[in-house]
N, C-alpha and C positions, 0 to 999 in steps of 0.2 A: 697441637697435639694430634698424633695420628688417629685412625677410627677406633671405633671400639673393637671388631673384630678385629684388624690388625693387628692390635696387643693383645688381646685374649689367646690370639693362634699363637703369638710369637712365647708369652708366658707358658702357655700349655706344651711347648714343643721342647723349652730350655731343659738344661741339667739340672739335675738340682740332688743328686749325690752329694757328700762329704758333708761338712759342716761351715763351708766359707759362703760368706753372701756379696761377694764383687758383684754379681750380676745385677745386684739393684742402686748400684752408684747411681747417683745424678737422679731414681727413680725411687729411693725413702731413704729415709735417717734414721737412727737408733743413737741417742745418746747413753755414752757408756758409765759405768758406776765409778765412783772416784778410787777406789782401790787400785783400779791397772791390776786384774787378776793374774794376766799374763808374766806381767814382770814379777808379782810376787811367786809362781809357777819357776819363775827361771832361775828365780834365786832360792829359792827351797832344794830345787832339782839339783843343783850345783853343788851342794854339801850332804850327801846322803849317798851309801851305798846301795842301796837297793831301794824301788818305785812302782808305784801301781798308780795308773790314771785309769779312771773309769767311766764308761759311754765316754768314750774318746774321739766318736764322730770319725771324721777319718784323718784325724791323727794332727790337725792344725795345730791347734792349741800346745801341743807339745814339742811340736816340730819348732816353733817360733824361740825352744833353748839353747842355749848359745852349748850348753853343756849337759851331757846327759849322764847321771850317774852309771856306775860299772853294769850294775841290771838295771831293766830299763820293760815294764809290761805294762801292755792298754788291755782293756778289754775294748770288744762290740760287738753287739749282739745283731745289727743288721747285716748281713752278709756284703753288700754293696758299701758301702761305709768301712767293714774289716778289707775290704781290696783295696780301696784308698788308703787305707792307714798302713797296712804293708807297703805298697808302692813307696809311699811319702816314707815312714819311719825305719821302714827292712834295712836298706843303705847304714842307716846309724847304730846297726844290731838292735833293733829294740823288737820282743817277742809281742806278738799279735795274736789276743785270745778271745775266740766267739766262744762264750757262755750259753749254756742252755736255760737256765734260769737265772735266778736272781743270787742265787750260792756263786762265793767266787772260788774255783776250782785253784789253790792252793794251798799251802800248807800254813798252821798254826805260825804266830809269830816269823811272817817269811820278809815283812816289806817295814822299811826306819818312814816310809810316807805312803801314805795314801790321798789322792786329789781325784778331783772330779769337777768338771765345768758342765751346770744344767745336769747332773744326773737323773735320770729316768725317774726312782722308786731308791732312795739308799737302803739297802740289809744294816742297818744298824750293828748288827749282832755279826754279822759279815766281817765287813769292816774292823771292829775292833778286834775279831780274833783274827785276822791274817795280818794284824798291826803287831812290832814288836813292843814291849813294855815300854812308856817315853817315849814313843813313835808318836808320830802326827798325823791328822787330817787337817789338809788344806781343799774349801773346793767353794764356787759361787753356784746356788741354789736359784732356781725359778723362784720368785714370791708368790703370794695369797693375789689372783685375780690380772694375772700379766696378761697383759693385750686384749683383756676380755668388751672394750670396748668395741673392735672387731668381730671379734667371737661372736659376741652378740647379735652383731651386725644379722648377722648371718643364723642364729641359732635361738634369738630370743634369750631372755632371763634365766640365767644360769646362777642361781643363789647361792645355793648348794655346795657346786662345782666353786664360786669365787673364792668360799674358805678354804680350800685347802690350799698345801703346802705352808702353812705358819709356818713362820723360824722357831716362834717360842714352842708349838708343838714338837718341830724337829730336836730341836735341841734337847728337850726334856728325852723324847727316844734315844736320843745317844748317849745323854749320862747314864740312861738307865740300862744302855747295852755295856759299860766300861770305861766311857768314855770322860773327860772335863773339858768343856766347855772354857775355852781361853778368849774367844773373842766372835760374838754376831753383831755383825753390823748390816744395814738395810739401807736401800735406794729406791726411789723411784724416776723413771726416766722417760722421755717423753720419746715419741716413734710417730712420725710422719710418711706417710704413704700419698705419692703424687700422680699416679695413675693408676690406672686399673688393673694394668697387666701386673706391677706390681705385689697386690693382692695378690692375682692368682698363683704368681710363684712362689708370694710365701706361702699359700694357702698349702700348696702345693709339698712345700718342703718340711713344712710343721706339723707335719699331718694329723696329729691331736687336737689341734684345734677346732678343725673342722671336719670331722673324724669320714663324713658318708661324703664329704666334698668334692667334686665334681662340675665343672662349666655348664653345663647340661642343666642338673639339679637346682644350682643357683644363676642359673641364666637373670633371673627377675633383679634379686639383690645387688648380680654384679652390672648389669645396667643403670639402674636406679643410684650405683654408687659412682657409675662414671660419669653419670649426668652431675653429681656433687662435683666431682671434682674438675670438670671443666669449666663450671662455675667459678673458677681460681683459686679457691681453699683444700688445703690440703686435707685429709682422712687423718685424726691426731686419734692417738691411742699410749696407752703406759704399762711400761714394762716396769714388773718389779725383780730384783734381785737382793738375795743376802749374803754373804759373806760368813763362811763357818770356819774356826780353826779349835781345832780340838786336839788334846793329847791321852790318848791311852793308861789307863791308870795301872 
């Protein structure tokens, strides 16, 4: 394994725009949830006239449809992330929209589907009014306490912060915005991290998780943890994910 400064420079110096994580091949694992969101994504998108993905990152997740319906809208609120999504999605006519808050600037009953992979914060109330009557949401949710094995690492006990995001809480906010509840389903998945530089660029690219995070700041932590893992064990942490589909009442 190379030094520690070696990797530390080389994580701190990488991209880490859009929403794809090639740069950590060979350097951690994320096992994925059994649904295949993606493919259930490409075949929703495939029979519907009109679509909203939301925090659409820059524009992956969407891009990987074989078929986009006749309208076709992301939102993103990061300005860098919305240049990626144009770049990737503009070619396939799909309109690209930075929101200024958390209101989705459309009109009442405008979209037959609503998706969202990881979204931010859902509007509940958003959501169900720019859905058409029998319109859907389709979208995989962060769970209660993802990755906070790391997190911690780095931040100490976070109690508080572990509960949130329930599905059972989310769900309850969406019937109560309009919505039935058709199907949550829930995973837990295992994330391996094999060097240190790794770390940094997630640390880097996720940036809620370690909100004031900085190489500098945690010089101590991220030493102490490269010393682990050249010990030959890898950094094991668990992601959760739920699975929502809902239809508009």
């Amino acid at each position: 394994m190379r030094g520690y400064e070696e990797l530390v420079a080389e994580a701190a110096a990488a991209d880490v725009s859009g929403w794809g994580f090639d740069w950590l091949q060979g350097r951690a694992t994320e096992e994925r949830p059994p649904w295949g969101y993606a493919r259930l994504l490409a075949a929703r998108l495939a029979n519907v006239e009109a679509a909203l993905d939301i925090d659409t990152g820059g524009g992956e997740v969407v891009s990987e449809a074989a078929v986009l319906p006749p309208r076709m809208v992301v939102t993103e609120a990061w300005a860098p992330n919305a240049e990626r999504a144009r770049a990737l999605l503009g070619p396939r006519g799909v309109e690209v929209v930075e929101p200024d808050d958390d209101r989705l600037p459309f009109a009442d009953a405008a979209f037959d589907l609503v998706t969202a992979r990881h979204p931010v914060a859902p509007n509940w109330h958003e959501i169900a009014r720019v859905l058409r009557p029998g319109g859907r949401y389709l979208a995989q949710h962060v769970g209660p306490g993802s990755a906070f094995e790391l997190i911690e690492f780095f931040l100490g006990p976070l109690p508080r912060q572990r509960a949130g995001r329930d599905p059972v809480a989310e769900t309850q906010q969406a019937e109560s915005a309009g919505l039935t509840i058709d199907r949550l389903t829930t995973a837990r998945c295992r994330m391996e991290f094999y060097d240190v530089g790794a770390v940094v660029w997630t640390l880097r690219k996720c940036v809620w998780w370690v909100p004031d995070f900085s190489v500098e700041r945690y010089d101590r932590q991220l030493r102490e943890l490269d010393d682990r893992l050249r010990a030959g064990s890898p950094f094991v942490a668990h992601s959760t994910r739920h699975l929502i589909e809902a239809t508009r009442r």
